[in-house]
N, C-alpha and C positions, 0 to 999 in steps of 0.2 A: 312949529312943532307938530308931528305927527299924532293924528288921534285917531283911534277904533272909531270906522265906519259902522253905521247901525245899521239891522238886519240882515246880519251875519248869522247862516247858519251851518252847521260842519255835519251834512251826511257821513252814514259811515260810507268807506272807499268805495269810488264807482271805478267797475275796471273798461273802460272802454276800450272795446277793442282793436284801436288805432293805437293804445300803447300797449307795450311790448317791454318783456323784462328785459330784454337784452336794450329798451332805449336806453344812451348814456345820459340824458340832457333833456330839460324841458326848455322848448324853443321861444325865442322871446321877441317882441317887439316893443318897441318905443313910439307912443304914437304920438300926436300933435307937435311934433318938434318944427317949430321956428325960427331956428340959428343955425349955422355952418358948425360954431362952437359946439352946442349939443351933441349935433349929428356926429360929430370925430370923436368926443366924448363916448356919445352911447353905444358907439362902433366898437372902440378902446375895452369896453369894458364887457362887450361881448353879445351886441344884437346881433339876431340875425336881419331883421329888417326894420328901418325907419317908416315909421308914418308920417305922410304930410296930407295937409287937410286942404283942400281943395271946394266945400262949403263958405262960399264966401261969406254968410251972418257971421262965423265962427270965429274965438277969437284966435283961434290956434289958424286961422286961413292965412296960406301962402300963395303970394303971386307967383307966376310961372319964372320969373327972371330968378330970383332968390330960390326956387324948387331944381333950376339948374344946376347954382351956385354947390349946392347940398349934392346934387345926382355926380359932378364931375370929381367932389372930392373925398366920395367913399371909397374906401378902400376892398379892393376885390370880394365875392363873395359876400357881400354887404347888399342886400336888395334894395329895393324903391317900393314901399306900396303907398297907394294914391285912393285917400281918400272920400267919396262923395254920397249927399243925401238927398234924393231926389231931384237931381241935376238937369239941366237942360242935355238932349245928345250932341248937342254944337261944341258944349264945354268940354264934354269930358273927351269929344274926336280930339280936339284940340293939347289938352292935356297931355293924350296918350301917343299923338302926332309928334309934339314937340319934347315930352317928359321922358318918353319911353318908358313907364315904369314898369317893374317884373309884375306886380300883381294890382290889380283894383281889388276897393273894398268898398261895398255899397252896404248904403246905413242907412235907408228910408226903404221905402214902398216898392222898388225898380221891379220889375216884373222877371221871368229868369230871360226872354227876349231880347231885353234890354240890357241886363247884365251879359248876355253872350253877344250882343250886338260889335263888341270891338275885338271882338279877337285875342285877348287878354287875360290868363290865367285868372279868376275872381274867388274872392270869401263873402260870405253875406252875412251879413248882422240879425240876430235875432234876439228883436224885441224883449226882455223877459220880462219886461213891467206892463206887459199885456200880454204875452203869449202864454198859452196853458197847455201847447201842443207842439214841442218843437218837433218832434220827429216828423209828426203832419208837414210845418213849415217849413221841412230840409228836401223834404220827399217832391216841393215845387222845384226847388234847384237843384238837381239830381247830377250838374256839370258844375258845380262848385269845387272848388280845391280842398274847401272847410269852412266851418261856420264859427262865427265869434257872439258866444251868448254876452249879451249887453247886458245893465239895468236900468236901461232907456225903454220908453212906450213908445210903441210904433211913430214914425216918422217925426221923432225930437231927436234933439241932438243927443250923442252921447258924453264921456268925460265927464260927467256929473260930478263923480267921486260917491255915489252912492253906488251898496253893492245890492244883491238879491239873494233870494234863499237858494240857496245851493241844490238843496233835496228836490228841488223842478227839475233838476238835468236828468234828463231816462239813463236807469243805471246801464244800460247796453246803444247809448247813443251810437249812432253804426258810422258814423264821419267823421271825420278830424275834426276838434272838440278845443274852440281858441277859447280862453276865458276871461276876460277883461268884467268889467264892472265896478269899481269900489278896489279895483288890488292893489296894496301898496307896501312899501317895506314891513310893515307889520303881521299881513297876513298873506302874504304871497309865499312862504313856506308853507302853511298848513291847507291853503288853496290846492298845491300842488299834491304835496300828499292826500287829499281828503278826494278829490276831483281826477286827478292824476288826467291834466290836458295835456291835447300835443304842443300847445303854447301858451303862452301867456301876455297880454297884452296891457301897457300900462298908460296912461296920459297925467290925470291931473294928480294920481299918488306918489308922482315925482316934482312936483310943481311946488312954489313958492306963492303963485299968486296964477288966475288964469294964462294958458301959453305962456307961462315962464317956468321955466321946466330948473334945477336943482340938479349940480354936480356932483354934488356930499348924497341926493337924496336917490340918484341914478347908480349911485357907486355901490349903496345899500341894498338897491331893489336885486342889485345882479349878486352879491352875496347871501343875500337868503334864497334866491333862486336856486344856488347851488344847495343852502341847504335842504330845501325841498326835497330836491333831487338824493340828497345823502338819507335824509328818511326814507322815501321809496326805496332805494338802494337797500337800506336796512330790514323795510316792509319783506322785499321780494326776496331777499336772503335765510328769512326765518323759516326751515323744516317743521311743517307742525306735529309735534309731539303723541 
């Protein structure tokens, strides 16, 4: 059963300038999926891209034969992003070699170097359980696609299920603005509206137990998403008086 993560706080709306009223949709990810089953589930129900975890401590880590299995039977317009937290660069050549995935997502220490080192559209993670300066720490990766604020401290894992205070995001953050940390069928409506990201990113607020990820609880995350989006919707609708 689903329970209110702690230290949850709801600034009033930041309007980052990456949305746009005319967006229909807050973009979504499903991350640590370790099943073919998920993966055609979370597709179904409206990701745009899978995350596979590629951190082999992790329990959500997939070996490259089964990251295949997943890559050959998404359905078009369904991306691949690929995981990793301070990786060796033999692994992740090799990942990207054999994986092809659309986007990396680095989730430790990677320097921006090493994050453009493959060739590979990337997002980088930003720490919120240590960092007091995100814009400082976007303005290193200046060639990033976007940035996914975590509630992870620098180079630990994320999926915690713990979230962060909200009111640390800079109200005019200037990059596409991913928000994972703690989101789950609960508060993934009032994240959207309060935050209004260009996505949303989820792992363990869809889970049953760690890397097992919840069909009933994926089906959920994607209907309050919409609601989110139907409040903004209502937000950006109202003439102020």
């Amino acid at each position: 059963m689903l329970t209110t993560k702690r230290n949850i706080s709801f600034p009033l709306a930041i309007k980052n300038p990456y949305y746009s009223d005319m967006q229909s949709r807050t973009r979504t990810k499903i991350c640590g999926i370790t099943t073919l089953q998920d993966a055609l589930h979370a597709s179904e129900c409206g990701a745009d891209s899978i995350g596979l975890v590629f951190h082999p401590p992790s329990a959500r880590f997939l070996d490259l034969s089964r990251a295949l299995e997943i890559r050959h039977a998404l359905p078009p317009f369904v991306t691949i992003t690929a995981l990793f937290l301070d990786e060796r660069e033999d692994w992740v050549t090799e990942v990207v070699r054999d994986l092809r995935p659309d986007c990396l997502q680095f989730h430790g220490n990677e320097s921006p170097e090493f994050c453009e080192a493959f060739n590979v559209p990337y997002i980088k993670s930003i720490p919120m359980g240590s960092n007091d300066d995100p814009s400082d720490y976007a303005q290193q990766h200046k060639n990033a696609q976007g940035f996914l604020f975590d509630s992870n401290v620098a180079g630990r894992q994320g999926g915690s299920g713990d979230t962060f205070d909200w009111s640390k995001i800079p109200p005019a953050f200037e990059h596409r603005l991913i928000l994972a940390g703690g989101i789950n069928p609960l508060n993934v409506a009032d994240a959207i509206s309060q935050v209004r990201p260009w996505a949303v990113d989820v792992s363990s607020g869809v889970e049953v137990s760690r890397g097992v990820k919840s069909s009933d609880l994926i089906t959920r995350f994607f209907h309050e998403v919409q609601c989110g989006d139907a409040r903004l919707s209502e937000q950006d609708s109202v003439v102020p008086g």
